[in-house]
VMD Tcl script that builds the backbone (N, CA, C; Angstrom):
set m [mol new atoms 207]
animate dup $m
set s [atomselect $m all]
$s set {name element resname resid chain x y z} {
  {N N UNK 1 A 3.932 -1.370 24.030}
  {CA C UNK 1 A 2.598 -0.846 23.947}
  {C C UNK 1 A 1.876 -1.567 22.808}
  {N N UNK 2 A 0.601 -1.876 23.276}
  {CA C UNK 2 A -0.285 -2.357 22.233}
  {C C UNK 2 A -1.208 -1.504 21.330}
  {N N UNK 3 A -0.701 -1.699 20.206}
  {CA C UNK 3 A -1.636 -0.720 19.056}
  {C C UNK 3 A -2.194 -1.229 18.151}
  {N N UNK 4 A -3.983 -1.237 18.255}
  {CA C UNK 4 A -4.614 -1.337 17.426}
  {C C UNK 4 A -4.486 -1.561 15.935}
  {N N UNK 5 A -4.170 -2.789 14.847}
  {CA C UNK 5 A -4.003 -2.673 13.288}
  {C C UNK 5 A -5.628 -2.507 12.813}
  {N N UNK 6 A -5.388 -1.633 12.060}
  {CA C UNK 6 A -6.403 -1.062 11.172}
  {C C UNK 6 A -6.789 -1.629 9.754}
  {N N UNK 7 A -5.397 -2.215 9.580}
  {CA C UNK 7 A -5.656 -3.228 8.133}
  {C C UNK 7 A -5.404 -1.594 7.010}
  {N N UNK 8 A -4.844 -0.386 7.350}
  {CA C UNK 8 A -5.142 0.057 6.285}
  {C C UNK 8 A -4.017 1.450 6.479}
  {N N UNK 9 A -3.130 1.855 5.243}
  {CA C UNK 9 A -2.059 2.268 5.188}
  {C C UNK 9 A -2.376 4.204 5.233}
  {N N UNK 10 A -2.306 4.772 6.085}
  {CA C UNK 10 A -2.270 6.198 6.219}
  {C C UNK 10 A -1.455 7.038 5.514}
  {N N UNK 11 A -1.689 7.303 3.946}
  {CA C UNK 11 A -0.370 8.610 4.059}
  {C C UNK 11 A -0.201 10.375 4.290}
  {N N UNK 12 A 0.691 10.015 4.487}
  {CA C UNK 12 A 0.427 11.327 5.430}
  {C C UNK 12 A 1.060 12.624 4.390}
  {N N UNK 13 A 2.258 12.681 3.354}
  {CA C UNK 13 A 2.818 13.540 2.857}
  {C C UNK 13 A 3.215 12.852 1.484}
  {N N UNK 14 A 3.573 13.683 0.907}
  {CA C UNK 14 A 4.477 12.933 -0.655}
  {C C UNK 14 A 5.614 13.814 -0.900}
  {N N UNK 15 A 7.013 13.524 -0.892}
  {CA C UNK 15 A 8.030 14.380 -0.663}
  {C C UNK 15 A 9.110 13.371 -1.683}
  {N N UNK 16 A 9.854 13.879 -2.205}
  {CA C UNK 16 A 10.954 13.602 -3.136}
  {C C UNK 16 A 11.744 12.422 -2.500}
  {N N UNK 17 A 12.132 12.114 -2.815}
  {CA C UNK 17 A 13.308 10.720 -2.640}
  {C C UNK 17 A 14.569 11.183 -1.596}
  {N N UNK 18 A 14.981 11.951 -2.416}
  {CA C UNK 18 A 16.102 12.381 -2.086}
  {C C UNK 18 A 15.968 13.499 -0.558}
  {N N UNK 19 A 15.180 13.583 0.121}
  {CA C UNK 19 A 14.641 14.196 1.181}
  {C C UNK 19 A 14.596 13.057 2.196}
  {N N UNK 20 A 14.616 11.879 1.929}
  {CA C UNK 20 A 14.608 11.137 2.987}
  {C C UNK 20 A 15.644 10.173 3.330}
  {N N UNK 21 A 16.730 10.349 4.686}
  {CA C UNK 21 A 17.612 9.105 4.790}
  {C C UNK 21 A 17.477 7.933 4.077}
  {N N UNK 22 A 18.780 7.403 3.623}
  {CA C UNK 22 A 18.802 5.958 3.375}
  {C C UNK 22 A 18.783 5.222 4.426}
  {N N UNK 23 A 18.908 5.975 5.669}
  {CA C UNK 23 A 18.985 4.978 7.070}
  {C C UNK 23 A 17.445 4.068 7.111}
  {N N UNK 24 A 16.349 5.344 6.600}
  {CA C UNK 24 A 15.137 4.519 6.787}
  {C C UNK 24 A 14.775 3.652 5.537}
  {N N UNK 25 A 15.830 3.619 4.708}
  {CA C UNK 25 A 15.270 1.878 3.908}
  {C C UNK 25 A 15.902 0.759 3.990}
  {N N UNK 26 A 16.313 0.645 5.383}
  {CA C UNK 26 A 17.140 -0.202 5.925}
  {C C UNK 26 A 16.408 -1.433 5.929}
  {N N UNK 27 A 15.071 -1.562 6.242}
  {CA C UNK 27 A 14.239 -2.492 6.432}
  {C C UNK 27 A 13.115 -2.160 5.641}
  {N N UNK 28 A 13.160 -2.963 4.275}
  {CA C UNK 28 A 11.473 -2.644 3.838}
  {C C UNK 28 A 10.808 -3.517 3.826}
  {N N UNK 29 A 9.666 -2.973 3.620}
  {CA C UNK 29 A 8.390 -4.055 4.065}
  {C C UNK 29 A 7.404 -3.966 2.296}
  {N N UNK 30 A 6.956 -4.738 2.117}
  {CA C UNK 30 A 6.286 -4.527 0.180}
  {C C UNK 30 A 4.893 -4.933 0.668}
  {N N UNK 31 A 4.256 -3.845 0.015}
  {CA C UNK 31 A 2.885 -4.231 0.304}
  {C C UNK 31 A 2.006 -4.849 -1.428}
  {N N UNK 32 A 1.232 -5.478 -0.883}
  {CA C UNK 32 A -0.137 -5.734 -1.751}
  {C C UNK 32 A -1.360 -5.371 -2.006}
  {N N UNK 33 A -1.566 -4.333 -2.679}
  {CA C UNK 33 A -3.401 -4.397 -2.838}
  {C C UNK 33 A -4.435 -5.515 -2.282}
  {N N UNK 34 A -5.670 -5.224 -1.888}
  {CA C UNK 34 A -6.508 -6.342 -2.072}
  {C C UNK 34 A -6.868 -6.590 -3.066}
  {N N UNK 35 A -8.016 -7.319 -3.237}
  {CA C UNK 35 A -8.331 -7.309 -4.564}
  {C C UNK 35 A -9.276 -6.189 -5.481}
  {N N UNK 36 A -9.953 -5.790 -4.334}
  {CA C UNK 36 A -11.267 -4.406 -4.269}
  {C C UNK 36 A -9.894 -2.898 -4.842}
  {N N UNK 37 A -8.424 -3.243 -4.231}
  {CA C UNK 37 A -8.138 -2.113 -4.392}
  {C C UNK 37 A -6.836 -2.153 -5.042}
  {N N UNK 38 A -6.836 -2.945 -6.503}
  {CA C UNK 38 A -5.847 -2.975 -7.354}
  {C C UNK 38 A -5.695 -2.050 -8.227}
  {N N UNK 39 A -6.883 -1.589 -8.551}
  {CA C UNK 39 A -6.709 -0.690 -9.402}
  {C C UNK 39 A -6.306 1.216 -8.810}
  {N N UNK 40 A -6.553 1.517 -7.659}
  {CA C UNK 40 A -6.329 2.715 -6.993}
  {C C UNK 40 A -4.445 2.487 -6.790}
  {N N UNK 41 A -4.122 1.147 -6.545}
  {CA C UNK 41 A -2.868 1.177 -6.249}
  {C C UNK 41 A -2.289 1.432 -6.974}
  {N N UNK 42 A -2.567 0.669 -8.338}
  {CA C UNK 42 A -1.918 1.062 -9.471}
  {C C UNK 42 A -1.652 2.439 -9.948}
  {N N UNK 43 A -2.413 3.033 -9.414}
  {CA C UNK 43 A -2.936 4.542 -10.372}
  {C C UNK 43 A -1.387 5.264 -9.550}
  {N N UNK 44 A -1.766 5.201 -8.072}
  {CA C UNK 44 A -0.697 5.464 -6.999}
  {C C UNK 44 A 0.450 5.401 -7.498}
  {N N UNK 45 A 0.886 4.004 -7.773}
  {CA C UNK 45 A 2.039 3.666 -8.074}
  {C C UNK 45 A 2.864 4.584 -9.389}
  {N N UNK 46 A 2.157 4.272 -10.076}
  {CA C UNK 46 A 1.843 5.249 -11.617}
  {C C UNK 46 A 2.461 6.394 -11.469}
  {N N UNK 47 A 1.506 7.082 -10.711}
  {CA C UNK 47 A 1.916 8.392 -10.234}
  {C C UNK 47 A 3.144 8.635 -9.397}
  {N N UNK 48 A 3.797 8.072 -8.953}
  {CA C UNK 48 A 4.632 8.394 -7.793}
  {C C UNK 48 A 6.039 7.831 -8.784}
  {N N UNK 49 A 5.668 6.895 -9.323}
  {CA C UNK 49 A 6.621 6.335 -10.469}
  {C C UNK 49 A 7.225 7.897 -11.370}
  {N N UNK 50 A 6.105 8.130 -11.906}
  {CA C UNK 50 A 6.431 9.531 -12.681}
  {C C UNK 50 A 6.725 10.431 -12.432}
  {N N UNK 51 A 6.603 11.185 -10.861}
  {CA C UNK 51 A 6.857 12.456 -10.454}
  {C C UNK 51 A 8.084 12.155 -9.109}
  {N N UNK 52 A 8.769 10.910 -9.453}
  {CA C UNK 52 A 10.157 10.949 -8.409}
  {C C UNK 52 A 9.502 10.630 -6.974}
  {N N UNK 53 A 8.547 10.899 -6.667}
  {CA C UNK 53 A 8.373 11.015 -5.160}
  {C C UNK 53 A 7.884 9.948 -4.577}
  {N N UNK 54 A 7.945 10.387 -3.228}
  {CA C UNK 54 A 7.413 8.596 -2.687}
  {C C UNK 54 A 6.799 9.229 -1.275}
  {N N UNK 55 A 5.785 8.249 -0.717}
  {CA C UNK 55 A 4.407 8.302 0.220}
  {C C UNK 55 A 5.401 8.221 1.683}
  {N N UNK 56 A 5.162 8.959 2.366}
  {CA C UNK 56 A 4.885 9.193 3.909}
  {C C UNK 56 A 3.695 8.851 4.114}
  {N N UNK 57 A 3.916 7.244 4.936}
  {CA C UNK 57 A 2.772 7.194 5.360}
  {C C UNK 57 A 2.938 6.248 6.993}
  {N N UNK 58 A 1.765 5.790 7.529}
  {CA C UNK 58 A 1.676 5.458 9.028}
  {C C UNK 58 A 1.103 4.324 9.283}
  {N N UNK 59 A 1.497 3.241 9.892}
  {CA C UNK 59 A 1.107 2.164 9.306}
  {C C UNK 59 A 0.904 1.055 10.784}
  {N N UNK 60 A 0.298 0.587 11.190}
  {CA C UNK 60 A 0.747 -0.570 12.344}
  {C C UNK 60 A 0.817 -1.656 11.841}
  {N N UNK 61 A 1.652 -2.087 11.956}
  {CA C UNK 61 A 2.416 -3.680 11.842}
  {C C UNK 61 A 2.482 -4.703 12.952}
  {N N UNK 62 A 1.650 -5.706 13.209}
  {CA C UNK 62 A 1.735 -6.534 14.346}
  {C C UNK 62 A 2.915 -7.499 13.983}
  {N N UNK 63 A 3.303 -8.085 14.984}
  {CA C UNK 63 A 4.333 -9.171 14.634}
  {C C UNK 63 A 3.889 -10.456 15.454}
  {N N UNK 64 A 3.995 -11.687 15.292}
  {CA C UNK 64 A 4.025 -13.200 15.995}
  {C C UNK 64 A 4.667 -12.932 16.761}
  {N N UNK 65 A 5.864 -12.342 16.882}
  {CA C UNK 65 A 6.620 -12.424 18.358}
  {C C UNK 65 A 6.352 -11.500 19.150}
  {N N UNK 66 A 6.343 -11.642 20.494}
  {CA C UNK 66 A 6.212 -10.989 21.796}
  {C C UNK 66 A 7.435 -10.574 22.553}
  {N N UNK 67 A 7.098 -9.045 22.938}
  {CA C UNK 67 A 8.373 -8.056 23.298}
  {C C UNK 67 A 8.115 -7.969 24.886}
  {N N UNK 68 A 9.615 -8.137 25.483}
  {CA C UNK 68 A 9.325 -8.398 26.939}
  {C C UNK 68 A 10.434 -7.665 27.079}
  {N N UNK 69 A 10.536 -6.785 28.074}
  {CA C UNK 69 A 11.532 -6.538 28.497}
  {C C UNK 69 A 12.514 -7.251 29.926}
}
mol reanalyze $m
mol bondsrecalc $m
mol representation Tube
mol addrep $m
């Protein structure tokens, strides 16, 4: 299925570390600010740094390669 990228990261919850499988950091992906939005990231980061927890969020990711079954 083809899904629309938005260019822009949804989060949806903020929940403790330890609440979420290690199965799902099997594959991570590292993101970058733009340049308009270095400083909000930071603040983010900051914050999530200090209170243990980490972002649930929703994201579309296109890839170069094509899925055929």
């Amino acid at each position: 299925m083809k899904i629309e990228s938005t260019h822009t990261i949804e989060i949806t919850d903020f929940v403790e570390q330890a609440q979420i499988s290690p199965k799902y950091f099997y594959k991570p992906y590292f993101l970058e600010a733009e340049k308009q939005g270095e400083k909000g990231y930071s603040l983010l980061h900051h914050a999530l740094m200090e209170t243990q927890k980490i972002g649930i969020a929703k994201v579309s990711i296109r890839s170069a390669s094509t899925w055929r079954p």
